[in-house]
PyMOL Python script that loads the backbone (N, CA, C, O; Angstrom):
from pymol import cmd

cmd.read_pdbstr("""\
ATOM      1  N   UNK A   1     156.831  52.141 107.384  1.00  0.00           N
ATOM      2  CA  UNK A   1     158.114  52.696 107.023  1.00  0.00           C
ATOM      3  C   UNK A   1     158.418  53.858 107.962  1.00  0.00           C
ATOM      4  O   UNK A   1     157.636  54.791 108.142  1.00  0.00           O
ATOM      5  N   UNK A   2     159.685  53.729 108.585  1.00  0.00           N
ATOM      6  CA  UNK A   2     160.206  54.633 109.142  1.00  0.00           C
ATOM      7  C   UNK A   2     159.802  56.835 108.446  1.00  0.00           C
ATOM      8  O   UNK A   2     159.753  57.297 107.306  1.00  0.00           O
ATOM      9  N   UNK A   3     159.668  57.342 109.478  1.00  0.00           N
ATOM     10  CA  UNK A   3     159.477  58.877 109.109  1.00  0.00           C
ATOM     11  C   UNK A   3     161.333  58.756 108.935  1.00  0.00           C
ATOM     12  O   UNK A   3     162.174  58.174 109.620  1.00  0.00           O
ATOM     13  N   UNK A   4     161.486  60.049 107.034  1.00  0.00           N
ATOM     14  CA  UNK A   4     162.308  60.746 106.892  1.00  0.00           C
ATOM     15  C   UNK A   4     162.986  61.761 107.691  1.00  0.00           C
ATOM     16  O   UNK A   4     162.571  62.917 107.613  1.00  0.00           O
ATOM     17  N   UNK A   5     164.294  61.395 108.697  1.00  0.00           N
ATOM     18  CA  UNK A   5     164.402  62.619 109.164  1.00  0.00           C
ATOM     19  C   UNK A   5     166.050  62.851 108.533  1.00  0.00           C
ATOM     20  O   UNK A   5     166.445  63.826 109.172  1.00  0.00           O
ATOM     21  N   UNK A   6     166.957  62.504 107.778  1.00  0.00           N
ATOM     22  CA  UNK A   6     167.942  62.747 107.792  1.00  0.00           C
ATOM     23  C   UNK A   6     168.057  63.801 105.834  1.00  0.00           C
ATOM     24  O   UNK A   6     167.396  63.757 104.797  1.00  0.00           O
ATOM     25  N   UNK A   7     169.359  64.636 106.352  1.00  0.00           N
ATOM     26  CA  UNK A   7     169.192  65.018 104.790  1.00  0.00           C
ATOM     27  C   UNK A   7     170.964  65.112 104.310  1.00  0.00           C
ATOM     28  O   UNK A   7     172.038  65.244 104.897  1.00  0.00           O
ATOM     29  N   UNK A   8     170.512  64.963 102.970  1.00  0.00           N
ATOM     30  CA  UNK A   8     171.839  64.704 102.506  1.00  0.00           C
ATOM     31  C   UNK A   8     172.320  65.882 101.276  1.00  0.00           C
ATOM     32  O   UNK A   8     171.444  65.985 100.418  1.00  0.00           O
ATOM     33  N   UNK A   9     172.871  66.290 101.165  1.00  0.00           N
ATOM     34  CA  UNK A   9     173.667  67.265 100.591  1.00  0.00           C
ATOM     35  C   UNK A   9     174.801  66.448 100.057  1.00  0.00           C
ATOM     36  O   UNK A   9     175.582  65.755 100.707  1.00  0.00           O
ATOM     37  N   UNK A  10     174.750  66.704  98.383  1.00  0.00           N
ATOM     38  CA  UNK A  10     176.093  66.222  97.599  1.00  0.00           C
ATOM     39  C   UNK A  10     175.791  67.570  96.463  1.00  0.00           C
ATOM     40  O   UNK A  10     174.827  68.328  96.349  1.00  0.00           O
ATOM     41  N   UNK A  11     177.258  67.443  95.618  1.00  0.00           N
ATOM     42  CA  UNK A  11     177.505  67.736  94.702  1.00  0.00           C
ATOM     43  C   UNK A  11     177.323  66.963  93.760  1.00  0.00           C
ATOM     44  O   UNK A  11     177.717  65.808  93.919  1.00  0.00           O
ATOM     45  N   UNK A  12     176.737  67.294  92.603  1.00  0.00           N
ATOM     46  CA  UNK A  12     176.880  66.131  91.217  1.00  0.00           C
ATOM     47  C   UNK A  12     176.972  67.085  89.992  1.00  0.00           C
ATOM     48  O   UNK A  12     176.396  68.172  90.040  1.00  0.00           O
ATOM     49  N   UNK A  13     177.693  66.702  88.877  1.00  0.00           N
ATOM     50  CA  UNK A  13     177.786  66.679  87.882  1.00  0.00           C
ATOM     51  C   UNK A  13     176.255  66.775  87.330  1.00  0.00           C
ATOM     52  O   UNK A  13     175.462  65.843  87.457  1.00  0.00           O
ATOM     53  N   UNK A  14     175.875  68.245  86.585  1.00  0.00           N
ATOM     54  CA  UNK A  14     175.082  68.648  86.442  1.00  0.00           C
ATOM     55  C   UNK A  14     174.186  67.589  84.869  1.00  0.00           C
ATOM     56  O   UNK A  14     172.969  67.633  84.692  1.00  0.00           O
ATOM     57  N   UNK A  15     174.820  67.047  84.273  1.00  0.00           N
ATOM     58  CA  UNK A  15     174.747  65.890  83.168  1.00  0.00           C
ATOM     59  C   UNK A  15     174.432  64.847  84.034  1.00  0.00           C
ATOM     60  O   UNK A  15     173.326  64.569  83.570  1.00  0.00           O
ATOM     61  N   UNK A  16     174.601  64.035  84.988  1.00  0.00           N
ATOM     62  CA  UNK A  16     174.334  63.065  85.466  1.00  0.00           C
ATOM     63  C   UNK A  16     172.737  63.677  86.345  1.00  0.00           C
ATOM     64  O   UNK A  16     171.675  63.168  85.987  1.00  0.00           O
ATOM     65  N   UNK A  17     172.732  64.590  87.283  1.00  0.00           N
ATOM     66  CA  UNK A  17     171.872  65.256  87.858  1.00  0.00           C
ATOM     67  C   UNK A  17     170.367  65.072  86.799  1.00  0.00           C
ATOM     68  O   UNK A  17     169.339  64.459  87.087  1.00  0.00           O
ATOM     69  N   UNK A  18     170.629  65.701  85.748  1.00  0.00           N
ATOM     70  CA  UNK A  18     169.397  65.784  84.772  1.00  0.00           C
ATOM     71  C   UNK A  18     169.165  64.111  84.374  1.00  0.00           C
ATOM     72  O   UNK A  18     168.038  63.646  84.207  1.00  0.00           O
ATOM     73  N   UNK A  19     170.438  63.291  84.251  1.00  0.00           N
ATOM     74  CA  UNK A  19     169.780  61.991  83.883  1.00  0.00           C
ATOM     75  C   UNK A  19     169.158  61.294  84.849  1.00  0.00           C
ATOM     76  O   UNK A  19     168.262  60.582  84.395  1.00  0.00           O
ATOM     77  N   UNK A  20     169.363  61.211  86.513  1.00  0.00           N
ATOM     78  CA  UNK A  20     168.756  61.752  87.318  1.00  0.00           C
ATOM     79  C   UNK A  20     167.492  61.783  87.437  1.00  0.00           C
ATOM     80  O   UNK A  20     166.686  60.937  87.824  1.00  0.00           O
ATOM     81  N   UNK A  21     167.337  63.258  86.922  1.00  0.00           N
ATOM     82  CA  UNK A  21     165.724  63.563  86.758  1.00  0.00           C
ATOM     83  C   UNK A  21     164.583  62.685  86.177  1.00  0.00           C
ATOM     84  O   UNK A  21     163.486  62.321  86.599  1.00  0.00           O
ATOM     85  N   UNK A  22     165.488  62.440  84.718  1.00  0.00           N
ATOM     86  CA  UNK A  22     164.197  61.850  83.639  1.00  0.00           C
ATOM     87  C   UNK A  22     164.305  60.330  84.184  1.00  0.00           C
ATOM     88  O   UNK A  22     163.404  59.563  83.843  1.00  0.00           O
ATOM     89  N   UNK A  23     165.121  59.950  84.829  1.00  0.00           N
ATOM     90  CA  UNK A  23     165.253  58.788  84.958  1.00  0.00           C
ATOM     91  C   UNK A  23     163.925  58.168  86.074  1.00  0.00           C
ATOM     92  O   UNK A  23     163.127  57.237  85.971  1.00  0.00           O
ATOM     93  N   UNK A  24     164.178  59.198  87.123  1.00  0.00           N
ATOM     94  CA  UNK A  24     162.735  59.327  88.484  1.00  0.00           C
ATOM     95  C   UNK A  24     161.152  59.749  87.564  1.00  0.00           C
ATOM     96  O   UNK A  24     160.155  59.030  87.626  1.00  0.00           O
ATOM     97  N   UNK A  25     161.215  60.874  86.858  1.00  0.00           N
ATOM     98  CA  UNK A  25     160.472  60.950  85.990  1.00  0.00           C
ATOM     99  C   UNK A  25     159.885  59.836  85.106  1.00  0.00           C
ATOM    100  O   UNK A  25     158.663  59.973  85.167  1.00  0.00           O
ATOM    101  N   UNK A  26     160.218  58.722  84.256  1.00  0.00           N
ATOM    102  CA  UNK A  26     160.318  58.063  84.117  1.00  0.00           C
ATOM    103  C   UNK A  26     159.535  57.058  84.992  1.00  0.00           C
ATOM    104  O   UNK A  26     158.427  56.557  84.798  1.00  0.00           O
ATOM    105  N   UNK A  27     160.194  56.938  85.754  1.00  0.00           N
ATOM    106  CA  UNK A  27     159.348  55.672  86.888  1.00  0.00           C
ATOM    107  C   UNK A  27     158.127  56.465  88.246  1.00  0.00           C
ATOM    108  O   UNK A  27     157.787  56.046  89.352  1.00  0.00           O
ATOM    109  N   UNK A  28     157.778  57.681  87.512  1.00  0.00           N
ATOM    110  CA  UNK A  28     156.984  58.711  88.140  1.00  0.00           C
ATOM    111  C   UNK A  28     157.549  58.487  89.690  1.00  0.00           C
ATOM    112  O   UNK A  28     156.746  58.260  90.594  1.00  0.00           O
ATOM    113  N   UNK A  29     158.631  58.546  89.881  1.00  0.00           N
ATOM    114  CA  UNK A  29     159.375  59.142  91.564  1.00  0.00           C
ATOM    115  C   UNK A  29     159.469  60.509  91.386  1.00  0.00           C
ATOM    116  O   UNK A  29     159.059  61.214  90.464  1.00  0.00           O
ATOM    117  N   UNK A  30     160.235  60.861  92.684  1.00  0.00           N
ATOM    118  CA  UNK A  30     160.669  62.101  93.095  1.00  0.00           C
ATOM    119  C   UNK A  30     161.812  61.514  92.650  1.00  0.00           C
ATOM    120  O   UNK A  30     162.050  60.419  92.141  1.00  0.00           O
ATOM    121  N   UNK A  31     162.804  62.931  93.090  1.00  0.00           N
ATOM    122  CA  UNK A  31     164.524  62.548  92.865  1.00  0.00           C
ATOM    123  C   UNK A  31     164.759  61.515  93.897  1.00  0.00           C
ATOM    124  O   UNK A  31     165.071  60.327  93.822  1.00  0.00           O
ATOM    125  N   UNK A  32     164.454  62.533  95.153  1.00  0.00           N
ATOM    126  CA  UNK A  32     164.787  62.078  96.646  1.00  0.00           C
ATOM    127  C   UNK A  32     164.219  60.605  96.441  1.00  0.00           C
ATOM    128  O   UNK A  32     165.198  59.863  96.365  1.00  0.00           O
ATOM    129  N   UNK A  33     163.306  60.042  96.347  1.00  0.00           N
ATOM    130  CA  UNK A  33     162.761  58.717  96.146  1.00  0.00           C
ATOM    131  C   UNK A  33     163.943  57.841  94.979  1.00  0.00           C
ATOM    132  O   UNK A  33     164.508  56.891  95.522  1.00  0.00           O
ATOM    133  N   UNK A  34     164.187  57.994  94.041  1.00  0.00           N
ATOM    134  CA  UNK A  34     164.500  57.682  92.952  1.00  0.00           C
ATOM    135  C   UNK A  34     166.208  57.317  93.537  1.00  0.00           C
ATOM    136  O   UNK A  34     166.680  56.205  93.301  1.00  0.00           O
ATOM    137  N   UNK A  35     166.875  58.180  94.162  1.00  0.00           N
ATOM    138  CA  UNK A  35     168.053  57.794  94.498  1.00  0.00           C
ATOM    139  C   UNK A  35     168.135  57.571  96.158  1.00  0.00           C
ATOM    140  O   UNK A  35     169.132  58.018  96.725  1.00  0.00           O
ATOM    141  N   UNK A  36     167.170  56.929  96.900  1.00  0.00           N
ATOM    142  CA  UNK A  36     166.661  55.936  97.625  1.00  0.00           C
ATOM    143  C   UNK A  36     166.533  54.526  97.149  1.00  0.00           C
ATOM    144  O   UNK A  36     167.207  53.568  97.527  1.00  0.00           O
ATOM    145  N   UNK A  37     165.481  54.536  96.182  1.00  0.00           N
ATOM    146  CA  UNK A  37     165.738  53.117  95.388  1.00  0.00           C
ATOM    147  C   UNK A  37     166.892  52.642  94.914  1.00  0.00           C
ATOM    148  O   UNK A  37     167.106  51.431  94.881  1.00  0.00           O
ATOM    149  N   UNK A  38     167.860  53.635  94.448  1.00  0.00           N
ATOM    150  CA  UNK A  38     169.352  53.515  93.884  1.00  0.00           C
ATOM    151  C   UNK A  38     170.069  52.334  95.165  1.00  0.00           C
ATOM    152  O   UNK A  38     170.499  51.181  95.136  1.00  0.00           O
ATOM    153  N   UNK A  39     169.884  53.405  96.218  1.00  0.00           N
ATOM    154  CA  UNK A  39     170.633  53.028  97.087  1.00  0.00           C
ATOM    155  C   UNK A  39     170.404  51.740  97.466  1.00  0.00           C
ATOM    156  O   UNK A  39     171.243  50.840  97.436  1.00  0.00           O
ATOM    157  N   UNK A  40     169.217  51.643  97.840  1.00  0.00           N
ATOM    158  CA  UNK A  40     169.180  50.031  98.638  1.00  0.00           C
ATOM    159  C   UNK A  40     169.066  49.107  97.205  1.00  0.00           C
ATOM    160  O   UNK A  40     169.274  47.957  97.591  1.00  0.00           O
ATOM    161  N   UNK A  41     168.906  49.085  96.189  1.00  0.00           N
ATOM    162  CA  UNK A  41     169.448  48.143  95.242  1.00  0.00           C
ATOM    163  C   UNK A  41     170.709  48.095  95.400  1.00  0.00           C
ATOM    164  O   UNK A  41     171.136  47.088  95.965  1.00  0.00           O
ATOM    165  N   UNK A  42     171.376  48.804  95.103  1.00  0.00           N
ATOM    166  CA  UNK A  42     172.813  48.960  94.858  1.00  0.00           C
ATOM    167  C   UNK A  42     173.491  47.765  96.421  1.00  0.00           C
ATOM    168  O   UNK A  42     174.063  46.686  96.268  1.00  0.00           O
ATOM    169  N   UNK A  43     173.166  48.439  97.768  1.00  0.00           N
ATOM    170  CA  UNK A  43     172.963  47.923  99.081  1.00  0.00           C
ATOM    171  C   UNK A  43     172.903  46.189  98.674  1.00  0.00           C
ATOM    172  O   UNK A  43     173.783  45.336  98.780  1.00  0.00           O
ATOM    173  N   UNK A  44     171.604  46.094  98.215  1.00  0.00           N
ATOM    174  CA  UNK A  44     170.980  44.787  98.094  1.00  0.00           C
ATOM    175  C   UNK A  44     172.146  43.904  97.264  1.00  0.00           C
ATOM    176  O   UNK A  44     172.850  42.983  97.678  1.00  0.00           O
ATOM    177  N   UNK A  45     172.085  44.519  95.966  1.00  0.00           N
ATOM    178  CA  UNK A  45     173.355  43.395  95.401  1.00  0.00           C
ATOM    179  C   UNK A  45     175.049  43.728  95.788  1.00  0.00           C
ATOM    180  O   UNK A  45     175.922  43.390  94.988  1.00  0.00           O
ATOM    181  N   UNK A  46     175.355  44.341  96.940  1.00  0.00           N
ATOM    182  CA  UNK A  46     176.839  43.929  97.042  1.00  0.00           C
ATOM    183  C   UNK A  46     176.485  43.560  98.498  1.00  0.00           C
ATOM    184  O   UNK A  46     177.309  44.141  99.205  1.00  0.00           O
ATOM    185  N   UNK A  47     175.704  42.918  99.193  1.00  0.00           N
ATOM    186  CA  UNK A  47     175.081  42.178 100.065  1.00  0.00           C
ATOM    187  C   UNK A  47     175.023  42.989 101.521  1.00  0.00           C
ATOM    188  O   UNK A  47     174.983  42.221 102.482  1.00  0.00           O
ATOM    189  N   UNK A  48     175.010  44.502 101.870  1.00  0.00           N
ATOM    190  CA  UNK A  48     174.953  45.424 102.415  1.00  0.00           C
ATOM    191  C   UNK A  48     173.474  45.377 102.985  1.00  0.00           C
ATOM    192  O   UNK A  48     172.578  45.705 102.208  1.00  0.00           O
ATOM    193  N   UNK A  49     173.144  45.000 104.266  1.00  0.00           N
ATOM    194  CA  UNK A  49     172.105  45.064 105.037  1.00  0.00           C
ATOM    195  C   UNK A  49     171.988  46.612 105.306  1.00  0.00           C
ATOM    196  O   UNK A  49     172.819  47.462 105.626  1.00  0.00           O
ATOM    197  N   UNK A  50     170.226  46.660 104.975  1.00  0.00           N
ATOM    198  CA  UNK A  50     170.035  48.117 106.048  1.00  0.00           C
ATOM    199  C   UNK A  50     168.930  47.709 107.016  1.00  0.00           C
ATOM    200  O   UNK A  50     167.886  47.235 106.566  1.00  0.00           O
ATOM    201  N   UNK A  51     169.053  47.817 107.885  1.00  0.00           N
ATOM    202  CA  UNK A  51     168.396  47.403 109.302  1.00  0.00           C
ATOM    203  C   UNK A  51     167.109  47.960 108.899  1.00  0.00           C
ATOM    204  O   UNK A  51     167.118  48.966 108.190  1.00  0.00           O
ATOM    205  N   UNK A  52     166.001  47.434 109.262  1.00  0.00           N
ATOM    206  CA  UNK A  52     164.706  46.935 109.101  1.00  0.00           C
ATOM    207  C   UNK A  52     164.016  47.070 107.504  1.00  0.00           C
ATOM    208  O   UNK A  52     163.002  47.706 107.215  1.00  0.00           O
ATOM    209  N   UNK A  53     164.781  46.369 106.691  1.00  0.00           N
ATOM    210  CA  UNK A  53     164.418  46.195 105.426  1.00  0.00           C
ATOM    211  C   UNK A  53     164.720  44.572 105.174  1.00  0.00           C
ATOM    212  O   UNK A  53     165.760  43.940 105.357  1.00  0.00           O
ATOM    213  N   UNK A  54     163.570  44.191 104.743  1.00  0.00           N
ATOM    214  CA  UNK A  54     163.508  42.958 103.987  1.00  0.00           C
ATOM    215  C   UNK A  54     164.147  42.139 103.089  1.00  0.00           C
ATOM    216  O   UNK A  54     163.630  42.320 101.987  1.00  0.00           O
ATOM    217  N   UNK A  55     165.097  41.260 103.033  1.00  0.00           N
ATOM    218  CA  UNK A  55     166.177  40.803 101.852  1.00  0.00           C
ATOM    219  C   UNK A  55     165.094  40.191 100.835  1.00  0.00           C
ATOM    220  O   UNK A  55     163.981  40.156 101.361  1.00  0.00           O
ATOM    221  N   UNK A  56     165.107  39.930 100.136  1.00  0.00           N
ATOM    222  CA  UNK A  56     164.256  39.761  98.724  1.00  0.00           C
ATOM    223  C   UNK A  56     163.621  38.398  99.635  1.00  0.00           C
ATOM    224  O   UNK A  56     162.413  38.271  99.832  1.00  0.00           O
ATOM    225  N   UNK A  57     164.704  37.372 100.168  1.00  0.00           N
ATOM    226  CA  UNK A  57     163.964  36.155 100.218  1.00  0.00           C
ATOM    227  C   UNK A  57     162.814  36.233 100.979  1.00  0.00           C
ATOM    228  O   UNK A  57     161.725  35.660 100.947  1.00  0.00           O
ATOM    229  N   UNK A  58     163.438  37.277 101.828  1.00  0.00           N
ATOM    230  CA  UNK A  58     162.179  37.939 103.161  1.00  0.00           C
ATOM    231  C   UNK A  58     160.996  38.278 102.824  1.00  0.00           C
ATOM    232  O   UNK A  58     159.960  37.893 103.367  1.00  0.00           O
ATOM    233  N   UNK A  59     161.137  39.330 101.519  1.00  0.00           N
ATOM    234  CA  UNK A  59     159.761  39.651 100.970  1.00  0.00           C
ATOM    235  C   UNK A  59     159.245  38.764 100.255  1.00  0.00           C
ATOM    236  O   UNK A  59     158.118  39.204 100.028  1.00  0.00           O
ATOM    237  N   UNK A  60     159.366  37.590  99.648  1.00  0.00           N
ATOM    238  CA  UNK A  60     159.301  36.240  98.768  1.00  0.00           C
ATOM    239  C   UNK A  60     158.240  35.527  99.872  1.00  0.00           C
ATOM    240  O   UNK A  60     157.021  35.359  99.844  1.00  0.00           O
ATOM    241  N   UNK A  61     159.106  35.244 100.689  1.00  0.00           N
ATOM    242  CA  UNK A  61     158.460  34.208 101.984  1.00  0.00           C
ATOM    243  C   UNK A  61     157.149  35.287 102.021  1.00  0.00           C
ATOM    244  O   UNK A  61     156.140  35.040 101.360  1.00  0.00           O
ATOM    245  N   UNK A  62     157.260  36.492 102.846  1.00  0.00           N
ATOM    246  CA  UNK A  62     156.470  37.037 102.876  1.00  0.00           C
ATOM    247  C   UNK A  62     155.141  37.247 102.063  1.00  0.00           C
ATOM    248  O   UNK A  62     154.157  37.333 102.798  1.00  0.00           O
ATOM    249  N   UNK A  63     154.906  37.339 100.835  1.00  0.00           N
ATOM    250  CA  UNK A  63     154.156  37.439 100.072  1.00  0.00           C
ATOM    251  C   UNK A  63     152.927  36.311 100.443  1.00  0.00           C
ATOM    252  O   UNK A  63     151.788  36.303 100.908  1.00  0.00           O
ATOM    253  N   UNK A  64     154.510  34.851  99.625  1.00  0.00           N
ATOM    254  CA  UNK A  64     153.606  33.499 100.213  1.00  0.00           C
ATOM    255  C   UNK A  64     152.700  33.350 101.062  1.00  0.00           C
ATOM    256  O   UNK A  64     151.754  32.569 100.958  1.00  0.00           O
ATOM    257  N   UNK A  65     153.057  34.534 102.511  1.00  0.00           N
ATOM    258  CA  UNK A  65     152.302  33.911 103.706  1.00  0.00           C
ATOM    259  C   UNK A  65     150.866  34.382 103.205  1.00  0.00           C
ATOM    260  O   UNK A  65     149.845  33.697 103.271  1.00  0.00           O
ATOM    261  N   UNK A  66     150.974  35.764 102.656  1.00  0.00           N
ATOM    262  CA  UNK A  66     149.057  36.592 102.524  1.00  0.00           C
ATOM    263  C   UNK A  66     148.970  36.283 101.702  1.00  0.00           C
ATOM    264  O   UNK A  66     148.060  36.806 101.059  1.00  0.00           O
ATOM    265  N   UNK A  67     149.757  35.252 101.031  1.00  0.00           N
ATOM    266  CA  UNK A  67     148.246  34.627  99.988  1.00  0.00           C
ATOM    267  C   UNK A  67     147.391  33.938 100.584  1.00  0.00           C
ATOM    268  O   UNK A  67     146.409  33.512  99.977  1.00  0.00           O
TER     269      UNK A  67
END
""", "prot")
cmd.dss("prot")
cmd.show_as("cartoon", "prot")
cmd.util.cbc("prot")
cmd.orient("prot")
């Protein structure tokens, strides 16, 4: 996986922010991690490629092969 170098700065609604939290909490992420995963799901189902990431079928096939 690519090194993190970019950073992002938003505003949010301090109620959504905390759901947010417990939500990464929850799936023991970070935030920063947690709305990463957001993203490329979100990416993934309105059919939005991000260059060197795997489309599901990719990781599917993939699996198959190391078994």
């Amino acid at each position: 996986m690519p090194r993190k170098t970019e950073k992002l700065t938003i505003r949010i609604d301090p109620v959504v922010k905390e759901a947010l939290r417990q939500a990464a909490e929850h799936d023991n992420r970070s935030v920063a991690n947690m709305i990463e995963v957001l993203i490329r799901d979100h990416c993934r189902k309105a059919g939005v490629e991000i260059e060197g990431v795997l489309s599901m079928a990719e990781q599917s096939a993939a699996r198959k092969v190391r078994r």
